[in-house]
VOBA-1610 file (N, C-alpha, C; in pm, whole numbers, padded with zeros to 5 digits, always signed):
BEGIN
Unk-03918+03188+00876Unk-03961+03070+00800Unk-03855+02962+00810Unk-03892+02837+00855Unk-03824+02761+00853Unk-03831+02645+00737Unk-03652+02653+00659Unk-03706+02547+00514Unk-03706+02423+00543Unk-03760+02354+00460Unk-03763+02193+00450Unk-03636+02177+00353Unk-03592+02027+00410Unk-03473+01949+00314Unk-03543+01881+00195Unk-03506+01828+00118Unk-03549+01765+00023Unk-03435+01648+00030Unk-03483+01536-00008Unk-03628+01503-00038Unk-03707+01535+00055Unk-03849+01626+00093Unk-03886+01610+00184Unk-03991+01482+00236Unk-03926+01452+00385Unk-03976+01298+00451Unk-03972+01322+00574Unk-04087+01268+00630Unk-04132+01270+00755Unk-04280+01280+00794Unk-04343+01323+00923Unk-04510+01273+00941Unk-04528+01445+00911Unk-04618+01497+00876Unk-04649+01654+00847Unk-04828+01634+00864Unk-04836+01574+00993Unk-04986+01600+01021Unk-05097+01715+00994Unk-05196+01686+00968Unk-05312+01811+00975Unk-05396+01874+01076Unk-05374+01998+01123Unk-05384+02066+01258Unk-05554+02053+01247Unk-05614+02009+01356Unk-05760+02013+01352Unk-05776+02189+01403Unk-05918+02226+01363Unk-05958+02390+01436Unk-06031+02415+01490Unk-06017+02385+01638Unk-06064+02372+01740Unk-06219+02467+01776Unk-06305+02411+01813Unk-06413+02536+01809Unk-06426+02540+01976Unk-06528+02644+02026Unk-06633+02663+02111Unk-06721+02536+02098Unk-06808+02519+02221Unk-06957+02488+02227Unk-07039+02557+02124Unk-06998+02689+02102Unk-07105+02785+02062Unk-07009+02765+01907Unk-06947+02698+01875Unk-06907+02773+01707Unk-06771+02871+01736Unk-06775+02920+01776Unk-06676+02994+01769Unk-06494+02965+01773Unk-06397+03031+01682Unk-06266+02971+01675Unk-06252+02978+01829Unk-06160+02887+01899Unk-06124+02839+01989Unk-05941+02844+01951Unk-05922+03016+02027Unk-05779+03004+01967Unk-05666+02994+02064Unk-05699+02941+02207Unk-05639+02907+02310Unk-05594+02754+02292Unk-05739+02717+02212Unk-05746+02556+02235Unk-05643+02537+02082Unk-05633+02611+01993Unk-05529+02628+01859Unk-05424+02613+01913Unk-05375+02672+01999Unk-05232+02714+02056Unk-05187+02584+02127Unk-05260+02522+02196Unk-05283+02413+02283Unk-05278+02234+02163Unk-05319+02283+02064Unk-05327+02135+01984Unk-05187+02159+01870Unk-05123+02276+01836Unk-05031+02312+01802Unk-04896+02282+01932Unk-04887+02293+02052Unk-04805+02205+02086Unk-04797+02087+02130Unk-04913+02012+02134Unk-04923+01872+02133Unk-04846+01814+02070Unk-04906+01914+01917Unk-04823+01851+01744Unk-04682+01798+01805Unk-04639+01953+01845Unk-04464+01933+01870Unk-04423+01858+01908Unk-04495+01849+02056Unk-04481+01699+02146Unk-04512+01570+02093Unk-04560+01593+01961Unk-04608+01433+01928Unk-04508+01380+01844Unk-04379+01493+01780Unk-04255+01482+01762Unk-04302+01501+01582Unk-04375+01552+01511Unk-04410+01569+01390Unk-04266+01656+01331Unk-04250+01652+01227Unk-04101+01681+01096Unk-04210+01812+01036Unk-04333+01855+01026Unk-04426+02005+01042Unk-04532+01949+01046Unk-04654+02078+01036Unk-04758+02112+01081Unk-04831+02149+00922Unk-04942+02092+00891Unk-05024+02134+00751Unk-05145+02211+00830Unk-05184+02329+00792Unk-05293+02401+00841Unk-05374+02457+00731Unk-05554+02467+00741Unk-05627+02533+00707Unk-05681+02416+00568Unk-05624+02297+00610Unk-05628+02169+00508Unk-05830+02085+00567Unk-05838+02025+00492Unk-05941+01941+00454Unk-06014+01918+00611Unk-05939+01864+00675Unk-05904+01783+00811Unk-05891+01911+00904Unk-05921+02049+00863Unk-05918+02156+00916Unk-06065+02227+00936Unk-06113+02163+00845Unk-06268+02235+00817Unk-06236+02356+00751Unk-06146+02349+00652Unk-06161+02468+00549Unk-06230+02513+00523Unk-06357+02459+00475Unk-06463+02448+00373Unk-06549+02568+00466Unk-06548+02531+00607Unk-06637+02592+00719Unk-06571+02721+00784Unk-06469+02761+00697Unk-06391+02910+00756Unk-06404+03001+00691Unk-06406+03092+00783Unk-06430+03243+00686Unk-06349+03298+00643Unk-06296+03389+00547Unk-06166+03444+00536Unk-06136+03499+00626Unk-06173+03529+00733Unk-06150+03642+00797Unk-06076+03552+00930Unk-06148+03448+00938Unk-06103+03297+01030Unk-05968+03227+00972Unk-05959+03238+00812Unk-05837+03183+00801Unk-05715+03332+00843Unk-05740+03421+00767Unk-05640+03508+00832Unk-05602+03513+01005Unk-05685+03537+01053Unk-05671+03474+01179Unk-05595+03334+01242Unk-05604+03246+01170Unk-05526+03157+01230Unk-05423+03136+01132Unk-05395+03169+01008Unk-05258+03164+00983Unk-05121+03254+01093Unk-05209+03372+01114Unk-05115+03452+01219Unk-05090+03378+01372Unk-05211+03334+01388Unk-05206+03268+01555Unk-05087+03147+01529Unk-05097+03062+01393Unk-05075+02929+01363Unk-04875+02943+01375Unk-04865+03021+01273Unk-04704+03069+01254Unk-04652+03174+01341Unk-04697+03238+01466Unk-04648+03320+01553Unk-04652+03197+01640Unk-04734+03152+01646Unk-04713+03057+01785Unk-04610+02938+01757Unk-04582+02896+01669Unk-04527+02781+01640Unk-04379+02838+01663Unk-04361+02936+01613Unk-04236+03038+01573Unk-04114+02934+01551Unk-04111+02904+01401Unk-04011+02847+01331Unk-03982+02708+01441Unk-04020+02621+01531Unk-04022+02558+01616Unk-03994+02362+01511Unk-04113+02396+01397Unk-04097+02322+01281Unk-04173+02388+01148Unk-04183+02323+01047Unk-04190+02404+00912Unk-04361+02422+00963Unk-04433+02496+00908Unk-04561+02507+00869Unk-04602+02525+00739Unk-04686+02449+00702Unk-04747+02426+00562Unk-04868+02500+00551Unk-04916+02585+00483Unk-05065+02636+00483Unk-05163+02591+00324Unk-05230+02526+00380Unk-05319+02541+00257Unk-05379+02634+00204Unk-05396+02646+00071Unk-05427+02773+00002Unk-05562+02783-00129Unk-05601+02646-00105Unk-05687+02592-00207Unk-05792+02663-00238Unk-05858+02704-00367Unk-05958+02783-00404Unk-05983+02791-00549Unk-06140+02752-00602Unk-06127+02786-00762Unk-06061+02847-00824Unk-06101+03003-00750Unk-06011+03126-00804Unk-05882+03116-00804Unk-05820+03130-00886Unk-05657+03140-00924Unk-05631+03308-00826Unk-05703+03408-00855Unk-05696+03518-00802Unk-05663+03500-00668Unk-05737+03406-00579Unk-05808+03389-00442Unk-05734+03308-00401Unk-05682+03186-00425Unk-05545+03091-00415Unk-05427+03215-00431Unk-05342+03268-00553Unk-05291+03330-00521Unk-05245+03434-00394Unk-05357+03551-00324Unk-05347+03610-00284Unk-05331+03552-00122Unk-05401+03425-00090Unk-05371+03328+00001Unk-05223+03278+00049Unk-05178+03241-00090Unk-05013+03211-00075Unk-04944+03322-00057Unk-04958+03435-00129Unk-04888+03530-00075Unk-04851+03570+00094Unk-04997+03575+00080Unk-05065+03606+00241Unk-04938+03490+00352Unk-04976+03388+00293Unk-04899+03286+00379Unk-04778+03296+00392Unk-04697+03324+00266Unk-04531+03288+00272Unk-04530+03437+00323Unk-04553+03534+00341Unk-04554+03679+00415Unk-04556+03678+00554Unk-04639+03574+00586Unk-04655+03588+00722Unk-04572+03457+00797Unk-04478+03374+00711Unk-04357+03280+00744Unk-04380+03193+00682Unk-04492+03125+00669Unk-04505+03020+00601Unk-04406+02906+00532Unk-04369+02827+00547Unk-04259+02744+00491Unk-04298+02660+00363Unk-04379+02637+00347Unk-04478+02558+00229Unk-04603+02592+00219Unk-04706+02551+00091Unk-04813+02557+00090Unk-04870+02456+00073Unk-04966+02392+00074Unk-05036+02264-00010Unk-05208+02330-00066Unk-05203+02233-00201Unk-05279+02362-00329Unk-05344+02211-00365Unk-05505+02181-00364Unk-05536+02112-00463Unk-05556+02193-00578Unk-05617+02135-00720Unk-05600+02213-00869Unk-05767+02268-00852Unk-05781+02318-00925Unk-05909+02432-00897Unk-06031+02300-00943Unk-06139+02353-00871Unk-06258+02281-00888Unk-06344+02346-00781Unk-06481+02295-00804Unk-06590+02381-00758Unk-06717+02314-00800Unk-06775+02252-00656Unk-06925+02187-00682Unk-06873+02044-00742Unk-07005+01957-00772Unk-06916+01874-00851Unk-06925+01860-00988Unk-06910+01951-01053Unk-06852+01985-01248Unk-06776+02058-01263Unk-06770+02173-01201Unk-06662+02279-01241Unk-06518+02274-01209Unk-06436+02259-01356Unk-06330+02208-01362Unk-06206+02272-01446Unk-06097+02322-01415Unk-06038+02364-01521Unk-05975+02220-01628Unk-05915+02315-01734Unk-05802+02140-01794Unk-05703+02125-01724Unk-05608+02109-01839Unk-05470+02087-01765Unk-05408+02175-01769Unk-05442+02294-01897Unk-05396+02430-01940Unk-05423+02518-01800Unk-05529+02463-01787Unk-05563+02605-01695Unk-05508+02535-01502Unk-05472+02379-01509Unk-05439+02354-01364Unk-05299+02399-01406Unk-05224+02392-01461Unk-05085+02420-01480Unk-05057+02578-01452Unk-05156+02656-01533Unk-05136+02817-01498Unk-05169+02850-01360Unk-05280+02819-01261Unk-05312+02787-01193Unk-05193+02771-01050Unk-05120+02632-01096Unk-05044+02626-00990Unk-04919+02696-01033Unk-04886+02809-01151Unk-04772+02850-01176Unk-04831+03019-01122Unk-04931+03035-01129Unk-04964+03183-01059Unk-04948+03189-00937Unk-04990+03088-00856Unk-04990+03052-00681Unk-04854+03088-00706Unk-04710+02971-00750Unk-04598+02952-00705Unk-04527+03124-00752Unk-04548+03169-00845Unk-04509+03316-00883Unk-04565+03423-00774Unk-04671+03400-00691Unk-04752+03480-00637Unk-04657+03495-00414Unk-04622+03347-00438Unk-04583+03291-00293Unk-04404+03262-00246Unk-04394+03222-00387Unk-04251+03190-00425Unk-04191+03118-00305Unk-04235+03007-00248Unk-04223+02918-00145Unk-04305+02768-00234Unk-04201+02659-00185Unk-04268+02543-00253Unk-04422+02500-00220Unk-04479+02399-00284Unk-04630+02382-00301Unk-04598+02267-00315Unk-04694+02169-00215Unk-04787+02034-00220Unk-04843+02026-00319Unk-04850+01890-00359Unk-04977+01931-00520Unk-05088+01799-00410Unk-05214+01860-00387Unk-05300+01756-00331Unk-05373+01673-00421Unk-05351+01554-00463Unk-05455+01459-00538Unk-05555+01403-00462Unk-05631+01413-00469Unk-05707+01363-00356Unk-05872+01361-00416Unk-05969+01219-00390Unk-06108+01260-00489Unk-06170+01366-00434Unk-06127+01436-00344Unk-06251+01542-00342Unk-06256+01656-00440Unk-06167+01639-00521Unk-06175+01754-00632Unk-06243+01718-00732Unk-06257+01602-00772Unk-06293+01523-00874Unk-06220+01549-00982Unk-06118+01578-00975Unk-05977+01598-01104Unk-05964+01454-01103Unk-05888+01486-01249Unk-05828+01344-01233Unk-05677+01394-01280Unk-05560+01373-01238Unk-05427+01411-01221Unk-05351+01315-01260Unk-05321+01304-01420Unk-05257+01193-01438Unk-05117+01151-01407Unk-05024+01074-01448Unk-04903+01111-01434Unk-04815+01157-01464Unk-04848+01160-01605Unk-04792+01249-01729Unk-04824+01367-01682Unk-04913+01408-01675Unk-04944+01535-01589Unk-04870+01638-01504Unk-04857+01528-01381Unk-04825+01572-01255Unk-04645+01561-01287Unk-04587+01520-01384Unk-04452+01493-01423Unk-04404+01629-01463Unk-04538+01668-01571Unk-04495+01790-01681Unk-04491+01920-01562Unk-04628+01895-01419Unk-04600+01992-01377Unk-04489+02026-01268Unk-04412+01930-01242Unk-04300+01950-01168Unk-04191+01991-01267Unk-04212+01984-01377Unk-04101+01972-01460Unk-04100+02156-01479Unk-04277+02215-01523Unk-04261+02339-01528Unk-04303+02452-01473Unk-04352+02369-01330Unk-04336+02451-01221Unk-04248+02395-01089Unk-04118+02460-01092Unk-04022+02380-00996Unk-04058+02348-00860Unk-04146+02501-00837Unk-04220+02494-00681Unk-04313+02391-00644Unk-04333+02341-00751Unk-04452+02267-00733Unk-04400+02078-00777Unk-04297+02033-00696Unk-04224+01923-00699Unk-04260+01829-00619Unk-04361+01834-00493Unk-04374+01756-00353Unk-04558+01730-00411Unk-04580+01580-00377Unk-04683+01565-00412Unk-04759+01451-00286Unk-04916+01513-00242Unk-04954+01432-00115Unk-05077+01381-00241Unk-05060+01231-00240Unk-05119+01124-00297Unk-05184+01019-00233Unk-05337+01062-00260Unk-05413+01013-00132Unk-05539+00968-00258Unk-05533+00879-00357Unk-05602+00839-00404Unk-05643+00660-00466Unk-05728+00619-00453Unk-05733+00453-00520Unk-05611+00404-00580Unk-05524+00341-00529Unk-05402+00243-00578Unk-05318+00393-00543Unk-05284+00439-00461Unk-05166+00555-00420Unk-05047+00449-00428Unk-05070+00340-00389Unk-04933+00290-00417Unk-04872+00308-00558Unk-04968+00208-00650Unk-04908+00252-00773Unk-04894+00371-00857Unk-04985+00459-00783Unk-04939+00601-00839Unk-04801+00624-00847Unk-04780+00648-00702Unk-04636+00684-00589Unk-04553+00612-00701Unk-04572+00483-00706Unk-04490+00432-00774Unk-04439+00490-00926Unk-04517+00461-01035Unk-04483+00527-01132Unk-04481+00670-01143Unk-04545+00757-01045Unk-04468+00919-01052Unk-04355+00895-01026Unk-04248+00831-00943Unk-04154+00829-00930Unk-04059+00782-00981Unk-04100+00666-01079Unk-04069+00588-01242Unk-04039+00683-01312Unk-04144+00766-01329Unk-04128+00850-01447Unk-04086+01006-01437Unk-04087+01051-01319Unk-04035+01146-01315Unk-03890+01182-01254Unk-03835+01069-01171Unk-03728+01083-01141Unk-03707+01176-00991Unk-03563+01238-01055Unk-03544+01353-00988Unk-03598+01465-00957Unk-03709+01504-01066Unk-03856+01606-01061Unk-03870+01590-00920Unk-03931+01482-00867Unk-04034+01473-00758Unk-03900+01460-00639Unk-03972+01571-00570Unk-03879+01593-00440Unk-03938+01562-00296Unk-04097+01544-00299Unk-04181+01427-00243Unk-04275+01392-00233Unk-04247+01276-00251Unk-04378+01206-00276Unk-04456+01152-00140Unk-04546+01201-00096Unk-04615+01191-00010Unk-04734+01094-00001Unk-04767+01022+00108Unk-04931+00979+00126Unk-04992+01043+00223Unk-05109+01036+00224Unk-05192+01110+00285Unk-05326+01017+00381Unk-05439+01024+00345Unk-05556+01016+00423Unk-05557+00874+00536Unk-05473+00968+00621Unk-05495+00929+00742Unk-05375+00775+00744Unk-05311+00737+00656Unk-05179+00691+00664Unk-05271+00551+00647Unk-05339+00533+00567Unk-05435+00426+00580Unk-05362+00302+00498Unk-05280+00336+00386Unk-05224+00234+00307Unk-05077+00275+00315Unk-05026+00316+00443Unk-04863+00362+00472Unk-04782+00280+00434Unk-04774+00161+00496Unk-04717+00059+00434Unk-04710+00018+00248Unk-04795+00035+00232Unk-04759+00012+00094Unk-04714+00113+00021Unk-04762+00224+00048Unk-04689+00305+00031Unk-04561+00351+00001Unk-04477+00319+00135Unk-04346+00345+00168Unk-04280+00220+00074Unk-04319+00122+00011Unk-04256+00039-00033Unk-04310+00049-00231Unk-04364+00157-00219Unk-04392+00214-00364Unk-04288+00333-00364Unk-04210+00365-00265Unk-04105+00515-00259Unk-04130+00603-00154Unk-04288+00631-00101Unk-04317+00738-00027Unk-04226+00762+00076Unk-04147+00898+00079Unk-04077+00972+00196Unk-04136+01007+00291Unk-04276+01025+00311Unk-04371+01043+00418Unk-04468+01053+00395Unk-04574+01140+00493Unk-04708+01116+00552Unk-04760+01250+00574Unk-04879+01266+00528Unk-04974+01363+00623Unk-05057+01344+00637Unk-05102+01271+00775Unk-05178+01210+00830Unk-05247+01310+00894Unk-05392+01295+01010Unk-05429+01388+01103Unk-05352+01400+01212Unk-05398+01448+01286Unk-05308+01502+01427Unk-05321+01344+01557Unk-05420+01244+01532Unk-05449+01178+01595Unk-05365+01110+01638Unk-05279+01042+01590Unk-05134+00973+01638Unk-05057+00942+01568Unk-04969+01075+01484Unk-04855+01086+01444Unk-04721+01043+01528Unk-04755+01082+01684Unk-04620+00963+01741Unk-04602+00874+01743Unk-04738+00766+01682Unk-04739+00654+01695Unk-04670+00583+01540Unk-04697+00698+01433Unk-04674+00653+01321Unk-04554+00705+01287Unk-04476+00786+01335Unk-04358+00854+01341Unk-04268+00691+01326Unk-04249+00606+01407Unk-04172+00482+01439Unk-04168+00390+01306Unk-04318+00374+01256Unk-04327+00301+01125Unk-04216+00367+01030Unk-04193+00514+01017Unk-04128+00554+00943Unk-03978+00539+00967Unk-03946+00552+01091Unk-03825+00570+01125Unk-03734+00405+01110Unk-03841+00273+01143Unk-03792+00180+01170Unk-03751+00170+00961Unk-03873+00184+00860Unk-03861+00164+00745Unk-03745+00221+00714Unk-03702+00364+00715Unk-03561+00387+00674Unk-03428+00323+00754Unk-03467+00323+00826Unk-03348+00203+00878Unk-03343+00095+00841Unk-03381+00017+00734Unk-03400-00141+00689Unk-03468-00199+00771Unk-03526-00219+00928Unk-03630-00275+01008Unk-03738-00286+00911Unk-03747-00326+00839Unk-03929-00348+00767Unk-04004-00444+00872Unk-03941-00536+00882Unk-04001-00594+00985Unk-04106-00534+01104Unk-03992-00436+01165Unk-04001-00381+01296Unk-04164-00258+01255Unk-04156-00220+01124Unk-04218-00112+01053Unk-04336-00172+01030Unk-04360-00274+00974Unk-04501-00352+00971Unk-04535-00431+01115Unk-04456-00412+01234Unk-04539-00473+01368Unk-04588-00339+01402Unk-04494-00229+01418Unk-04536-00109+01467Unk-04675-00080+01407Unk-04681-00069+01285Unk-04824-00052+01168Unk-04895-00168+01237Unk-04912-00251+01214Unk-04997-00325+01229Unk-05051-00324+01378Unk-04992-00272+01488Unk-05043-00242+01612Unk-05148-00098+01644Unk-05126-00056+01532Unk-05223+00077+01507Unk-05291+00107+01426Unk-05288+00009+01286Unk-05413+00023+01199Unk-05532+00013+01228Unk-05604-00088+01328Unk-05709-00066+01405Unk-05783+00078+01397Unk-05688+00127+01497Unk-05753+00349+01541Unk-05756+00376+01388Unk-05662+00369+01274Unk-05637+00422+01166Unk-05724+00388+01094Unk-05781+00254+01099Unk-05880+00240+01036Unk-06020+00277+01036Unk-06017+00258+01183Unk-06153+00325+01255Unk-06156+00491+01241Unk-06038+00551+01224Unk-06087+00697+01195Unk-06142+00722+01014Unk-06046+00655+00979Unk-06035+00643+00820Unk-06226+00596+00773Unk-06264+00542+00829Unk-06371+00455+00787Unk-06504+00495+00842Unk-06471+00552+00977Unk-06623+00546+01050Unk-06640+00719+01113Unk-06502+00762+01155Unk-06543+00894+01165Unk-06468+01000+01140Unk-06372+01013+01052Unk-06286+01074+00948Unk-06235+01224+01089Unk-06246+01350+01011Unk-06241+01461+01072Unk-06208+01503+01262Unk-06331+01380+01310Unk-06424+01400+01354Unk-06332+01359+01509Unk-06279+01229+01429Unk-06164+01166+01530Unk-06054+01237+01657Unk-05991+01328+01586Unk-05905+01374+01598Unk-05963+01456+01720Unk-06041+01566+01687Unk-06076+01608+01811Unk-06176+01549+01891Unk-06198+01430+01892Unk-06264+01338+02072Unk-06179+01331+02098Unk-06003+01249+02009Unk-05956+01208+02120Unk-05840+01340+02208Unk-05875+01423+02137Unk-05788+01520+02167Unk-05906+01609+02294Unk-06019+01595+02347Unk-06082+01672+02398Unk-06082+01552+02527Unk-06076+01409+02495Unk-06064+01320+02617Unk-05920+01354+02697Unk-05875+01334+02572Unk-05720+01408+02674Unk-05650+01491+02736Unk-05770+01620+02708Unk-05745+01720+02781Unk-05663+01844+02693Unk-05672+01811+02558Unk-05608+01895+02442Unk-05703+02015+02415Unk-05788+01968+02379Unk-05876+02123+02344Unk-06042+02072+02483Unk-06141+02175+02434Unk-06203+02156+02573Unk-06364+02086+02489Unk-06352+02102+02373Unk-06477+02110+02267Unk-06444+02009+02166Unk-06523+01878+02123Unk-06477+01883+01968Unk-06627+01838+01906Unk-06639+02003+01912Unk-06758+02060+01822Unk-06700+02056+01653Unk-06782+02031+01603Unk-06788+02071+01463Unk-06896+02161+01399Unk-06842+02214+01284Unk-06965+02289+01242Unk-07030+02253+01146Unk-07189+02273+01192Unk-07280+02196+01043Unk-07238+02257+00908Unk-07296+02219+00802Unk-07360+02073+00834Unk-07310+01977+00888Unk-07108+01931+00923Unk-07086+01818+00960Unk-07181+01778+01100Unk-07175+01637+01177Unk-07259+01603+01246Unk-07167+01570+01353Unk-07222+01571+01479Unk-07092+01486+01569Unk-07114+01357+01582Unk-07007+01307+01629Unk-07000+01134+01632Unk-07121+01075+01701Unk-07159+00958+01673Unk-07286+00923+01725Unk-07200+00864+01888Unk-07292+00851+02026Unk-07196+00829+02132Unk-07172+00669+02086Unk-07224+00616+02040Unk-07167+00433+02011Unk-07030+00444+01935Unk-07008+00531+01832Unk-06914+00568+01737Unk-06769+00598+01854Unk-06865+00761+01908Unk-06730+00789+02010Unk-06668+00690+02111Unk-06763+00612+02161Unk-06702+00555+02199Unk-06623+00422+02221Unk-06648+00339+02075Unk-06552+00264+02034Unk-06444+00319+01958Unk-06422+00436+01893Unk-06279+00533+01889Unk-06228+00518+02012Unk-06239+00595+02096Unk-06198+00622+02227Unk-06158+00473+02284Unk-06211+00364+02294Unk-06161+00256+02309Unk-06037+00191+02243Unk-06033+00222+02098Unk-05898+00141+02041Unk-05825+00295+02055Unk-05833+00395+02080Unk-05725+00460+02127Unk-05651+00428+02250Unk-05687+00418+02359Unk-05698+00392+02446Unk-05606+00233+02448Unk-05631+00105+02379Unk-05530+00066+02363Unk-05400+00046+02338Unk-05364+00168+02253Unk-05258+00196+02170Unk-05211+00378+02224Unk-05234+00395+02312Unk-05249+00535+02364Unk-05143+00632+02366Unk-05216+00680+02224Unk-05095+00822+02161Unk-05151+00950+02219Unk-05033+01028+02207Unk-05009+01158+02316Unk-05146+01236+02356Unk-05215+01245+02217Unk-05317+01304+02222Unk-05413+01299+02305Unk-05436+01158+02336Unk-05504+01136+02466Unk-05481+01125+02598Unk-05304+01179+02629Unk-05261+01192+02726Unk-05228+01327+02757Unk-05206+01473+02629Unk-05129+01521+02656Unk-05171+01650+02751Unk-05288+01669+02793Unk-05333+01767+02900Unk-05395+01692+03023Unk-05377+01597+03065Unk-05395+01542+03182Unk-05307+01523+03277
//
């Protein structure tokens, strides 16, 4: 297992999971978009996340690629596994599973199910203190609307405060800036990082609300790697030309074909051989694919170069 520094900062993209024509895991083409990652120069790897098709894996599929995911990578950079699940039981035994098999982090949204079923705060707090007792490796806290929580700040303060593991937070919701911002007002030294997320869409503002980094998709983290690097160096300047030469793709994945992105441009480039999805999602309509594929193609990150 390889640890992270704190504060932790840097791009920690989300590994897409590659299928068959036919559906089936595609774990050659896993192995194959896992060193792209490397090559695309990512600080780690988030797996079995949103942007993974969680939702569409079997347990038996995630066990499977946590082993393929962290043998193949072999401590190379950190790996993050997601562990998300109503069940506190079922989350638990996940994290275990993970930090057992190397795992360096986890990332945990708070339990929910359908859209009503919800714990409080009593029960998200026990929740993410059973995972961190269960894994004993730090935890992402994911805010994000697909849970339909609402995670206040007071909240998310008390739970860094009394669950230590649970200090790094990926904040991917309406005004993330000013979230970012006042979690970090108010909690201080608690928060060890504060993260943005979906698809690096409001990075910039972000990073100038505090954010230490990103977990973006796999689509062009080398490209967004620079925004970051020029921002900690005082270049802001240099950090908003770099951004602004790639919000285009970022936007266009963000907006028109989310998931979906990541593997066209990774199957044009010769990264995986398929980018099938599984229903219900739908595949890109060809007008869709192929104005993606066009503003990639302007701005042309690894992904679409890196098996040709």
């Amino acid at each position: 297992m390889q640890r992270v520094a704190e504060p932790l900062s840097g791009v920690f993209p989300i590994a897409p999971t590659p299928f068959t024509e036919t559906g089936e895991l595609d774990l050659e083409g896993q192995r194959r978009v896992l060193d792209c990652m490397i090559d695309q120069g990512v600080d780690g790897i988030c797996i079995l996340a949103n942007y993974s098709e969680q939702f569409l894996l079997s347990d038996e599929e995630r066990s499977t690629l946590v082993e393929l995911c962290l043998s193949h990578v072999g401590g190379r950079v950190p790996v993050i596994v997601t562990c998300s699940h109503f069940s506190t039981q079922i989350a638990a035994a996940r994290a275990r599973a993970a930090a057992q098999a190397g795992a360096s982090m986890l990332m945990l949204m708070p339990p929910y199910h359908g859209a009503t079923l919800r714990a409080d705060e009593k029960g998200i707090l026990e929740h993410f203190q059973r995972v961190a007792d269960a894994a004993q490796i730090p935890i992402i806290v994911q805010d994000a609307p697909l849970s339909g929580v609402t995670l206040s700040v007071p909240f998310l303060v008390r739970l860094a405060k009394e669950v230590p593991l649970a200090r790094y937070f990926k904040i991917e919701v309406p005004g993330t800036a000013a979230k970012l911002r006042a979690l970090i007002a108010q909690g201080g030294d608690l928060i060890a990082g504060p993260l943005d997320g979906e698809e690096a869409i409001t990075l910039m503002a972000d990073l100038d609300a505090g954010a230490t980094g990103t977990m973006p998709s796999a689509l062009l983290p080398d490209l967004i790697k620079p925004v970051l690097e020029h921002y900690r160096a005082g270049r802001r300047a240099d950090a908003m030309a770099a951004y602004a030469r790639i919000l285009p793709l970022i936007n266009y994945e963000n907006r028109q074909c989310g998931l979906r992105a990541t593997k066209t441009v990774m199957q044009a480039g010769g990264v995986i051989k398929s980018d099938f999805v599984r229903h219900p999602l739908e595949p890109l309509h060809p007008a869709t694919r192929a104005e993606l594929l066009e503003l990639a193609a302007q701005v042309s990150p690894l992904a679409l170069r890196w098996g040709k």
